[in-house]
C-alpha positions in Angstrom: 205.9 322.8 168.8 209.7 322.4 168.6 211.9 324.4 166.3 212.6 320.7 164.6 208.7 320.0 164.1 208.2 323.5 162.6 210.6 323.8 160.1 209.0 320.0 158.1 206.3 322.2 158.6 207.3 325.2 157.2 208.8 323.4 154.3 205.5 321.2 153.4 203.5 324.6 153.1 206.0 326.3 151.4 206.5 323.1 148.5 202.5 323.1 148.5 202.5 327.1 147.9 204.7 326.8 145.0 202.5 324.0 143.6 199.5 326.3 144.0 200.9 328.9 142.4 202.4 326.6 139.0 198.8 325.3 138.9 197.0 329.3 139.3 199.5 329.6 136.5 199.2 327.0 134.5 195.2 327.9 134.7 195.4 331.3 133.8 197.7 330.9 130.6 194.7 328.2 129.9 192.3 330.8 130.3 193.9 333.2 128.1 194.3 330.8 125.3 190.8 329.9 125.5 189.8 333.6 125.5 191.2 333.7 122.4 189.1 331.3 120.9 186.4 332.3 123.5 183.7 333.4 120.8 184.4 329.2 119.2 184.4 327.9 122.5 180.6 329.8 123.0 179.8 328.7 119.7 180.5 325.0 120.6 179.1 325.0 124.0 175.6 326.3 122.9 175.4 323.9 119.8 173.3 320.9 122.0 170.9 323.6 123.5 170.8 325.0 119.5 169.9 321.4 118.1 167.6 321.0 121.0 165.1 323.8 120.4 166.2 325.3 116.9 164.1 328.4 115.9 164.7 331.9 116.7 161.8 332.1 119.5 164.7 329.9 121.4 167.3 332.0 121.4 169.2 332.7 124.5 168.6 335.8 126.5 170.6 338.6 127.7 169.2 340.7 130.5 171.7 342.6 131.9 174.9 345.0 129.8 177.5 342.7 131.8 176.3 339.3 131.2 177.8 338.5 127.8 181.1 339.6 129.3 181.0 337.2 132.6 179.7 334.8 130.4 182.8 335.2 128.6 185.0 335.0 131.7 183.3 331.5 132.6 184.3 329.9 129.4 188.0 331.2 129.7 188.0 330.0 133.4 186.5 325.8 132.5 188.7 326.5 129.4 191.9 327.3 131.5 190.8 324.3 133.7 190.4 322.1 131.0 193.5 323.0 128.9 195.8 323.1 132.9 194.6 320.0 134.0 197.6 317.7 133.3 199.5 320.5 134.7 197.7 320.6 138.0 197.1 317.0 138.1 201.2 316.5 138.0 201.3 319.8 140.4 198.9 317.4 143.1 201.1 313.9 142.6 204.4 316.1 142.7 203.9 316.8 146.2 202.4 313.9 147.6 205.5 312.5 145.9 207.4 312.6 149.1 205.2 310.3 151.1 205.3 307.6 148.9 208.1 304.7 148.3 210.3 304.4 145.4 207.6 301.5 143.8 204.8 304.4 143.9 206.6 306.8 142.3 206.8 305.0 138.8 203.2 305.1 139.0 203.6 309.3 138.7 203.5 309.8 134.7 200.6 306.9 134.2 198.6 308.3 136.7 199.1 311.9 135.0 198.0 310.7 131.7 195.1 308.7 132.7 193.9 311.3 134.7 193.8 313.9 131.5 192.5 311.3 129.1 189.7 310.4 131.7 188.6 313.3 132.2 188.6 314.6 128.9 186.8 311.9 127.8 183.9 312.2 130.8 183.3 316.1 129.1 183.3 314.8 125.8 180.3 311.6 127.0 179.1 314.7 128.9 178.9 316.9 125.8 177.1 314.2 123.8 174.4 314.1 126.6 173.7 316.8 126.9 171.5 317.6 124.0 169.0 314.9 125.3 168.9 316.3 128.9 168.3 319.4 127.8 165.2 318.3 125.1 163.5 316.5 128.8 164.5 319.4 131.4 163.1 322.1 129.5 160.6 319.4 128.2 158.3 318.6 130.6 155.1 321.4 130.4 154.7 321.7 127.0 152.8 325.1 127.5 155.8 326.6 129.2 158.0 328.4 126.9 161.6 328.4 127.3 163.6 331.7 127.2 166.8 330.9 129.1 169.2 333.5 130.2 173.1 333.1 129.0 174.5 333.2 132.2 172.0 330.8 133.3 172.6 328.3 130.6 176.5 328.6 130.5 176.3 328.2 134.1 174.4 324.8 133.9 176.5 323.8 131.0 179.8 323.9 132.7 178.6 322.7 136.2 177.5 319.8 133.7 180.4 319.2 131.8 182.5 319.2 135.1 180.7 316.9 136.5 180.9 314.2 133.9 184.5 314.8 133.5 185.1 314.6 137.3 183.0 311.5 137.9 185.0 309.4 135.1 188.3 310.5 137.4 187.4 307.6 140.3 189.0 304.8 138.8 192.1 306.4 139.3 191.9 307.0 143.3 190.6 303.4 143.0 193.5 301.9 141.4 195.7 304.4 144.0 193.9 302.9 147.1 195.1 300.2 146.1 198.6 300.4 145.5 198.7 302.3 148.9 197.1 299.4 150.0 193.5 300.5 151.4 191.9 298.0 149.3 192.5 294.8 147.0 191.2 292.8 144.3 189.0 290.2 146.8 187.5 293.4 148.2 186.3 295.2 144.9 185.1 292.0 143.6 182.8 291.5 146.8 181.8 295.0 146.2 180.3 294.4 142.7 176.9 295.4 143.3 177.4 298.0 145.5 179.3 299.5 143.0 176.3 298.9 139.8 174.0 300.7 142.8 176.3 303.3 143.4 177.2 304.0 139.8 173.6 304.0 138.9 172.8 306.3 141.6 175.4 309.1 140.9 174.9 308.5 137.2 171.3 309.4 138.2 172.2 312.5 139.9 174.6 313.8 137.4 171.5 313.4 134.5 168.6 313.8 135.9 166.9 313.3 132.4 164.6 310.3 133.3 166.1 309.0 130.0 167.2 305.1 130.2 169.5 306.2 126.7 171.5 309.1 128.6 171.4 307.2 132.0 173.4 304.1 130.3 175.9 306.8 128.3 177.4 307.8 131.9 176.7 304.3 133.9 178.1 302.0 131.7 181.5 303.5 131.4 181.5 304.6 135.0 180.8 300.2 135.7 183.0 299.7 133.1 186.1 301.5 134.7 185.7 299.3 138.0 186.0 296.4 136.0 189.4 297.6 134.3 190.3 298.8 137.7 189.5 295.3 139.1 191.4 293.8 137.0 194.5 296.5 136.9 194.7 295.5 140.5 194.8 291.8 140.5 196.8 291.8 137.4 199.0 294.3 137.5 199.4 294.8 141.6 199.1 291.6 142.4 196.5 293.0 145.2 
């Protein structure tokens, strides 16, 4: 490689290693704000399992004398995700940035926001499930009884929560296909039921419940954001 191919080089992993580190950071003052409110956060996280199976025979288990603090850890790290993400999110755009034309760029700030809101909003559909797939997981032999461990539960509960708040994110990289081109309006509406089976399907993955109720909670919104995104394209991109 020539000195002038290395040094774009150099400079593209250098920008993307100070973006890395302003997210790490932005994640870890995140964590340690919700460390502080870590025993809250617990509290909040363990209220659907609590409403689920109240009684004291349900309680939550500890099994080991470090448990309770990686436990802890886990809730500051999704908490310091949570609380960065608008800060990583702009971190992400900021250095595609260059690669894109002047018209792209306006998009930067609209993208940022809709990305927090959506996926602040998926944790919070996800939150609301997941009382029900709890009651039909841990439901189905009625002779079994159910003494979870903390670090098992937390565990599930944040893999959970992720994944709602991830899944309602794909508008977004829809609507951004499209202004870069890789897909327009006539295409997404020929691609309406592939997209209610698709949606279904991952909707079916994420809560696997066998409830219809819990099942709709996530597929309807997620069908609902192709059809704003459908229309944000024609409409608004003229695509």
């Amino acid at each position: 490689m020539s000195d002038e191919g290395r040094q774009p080089l150099l400079t593209h992993l250098s920008e993307l290693r100070w973006r890395l580190v302003k997210s790490a950071a932005a994640v870890l003052i995140g964590a340690i704000i919700a460390l502080i409110f870590g025993t809250w956060i617990k509290d909040l996280l363990q209220l659907p399992y609590d409403r689920a199976f109240p009684g004291e025979e349900n309680t939550l288990q500890v099994l080991a004398p470090t448990e309770e603090f990686s436990v802890l850890m886990k809730i500051a790290f999704f908490g310091g995700a949570v609380l960065a993400s608008p800060v990583v999110i702009y971190q992400i755009w900021m250095f595609i940035t260059p690669a894109l034309t002047r018209r792209e760029k306006k998009w930067a700030i609209p993208i940022v926001i809709s990305c927090t809101v959506l996926f602040c909003a998926g944790v919070a559909v996800g939150y609301q499930t997941m009382g029900r797939g709890l009651a039909f997981l841990l439901g189905i032999f009625e002779d079994v009884a159910n003494n979870l461990r903390l670090t098992d539960y937390f565990s599930f509960t944040i893999r959970f929560l992720l994944a709602f708040g991830i899944s309602f994110l794909y508008p977004v990289f829809l609507f951004t296909a499209a202004a870069a081109n890789l897909v327009t309006s006539k295409q997404l509406a020929r691609g309406r039921r592939w997209a209610v089976l698709l949606v279904v399907t991952g909707a079916a993955i994420i809560t696997p419940t066998g409830d219809v109720l819990t099942l709709a909670m996530l597929s309807v919104p997620l069908y609902a954001f192709y059809e704003i995104t459908y229309w944000l394209v024609r409409l608004v991109l003229r695509k």
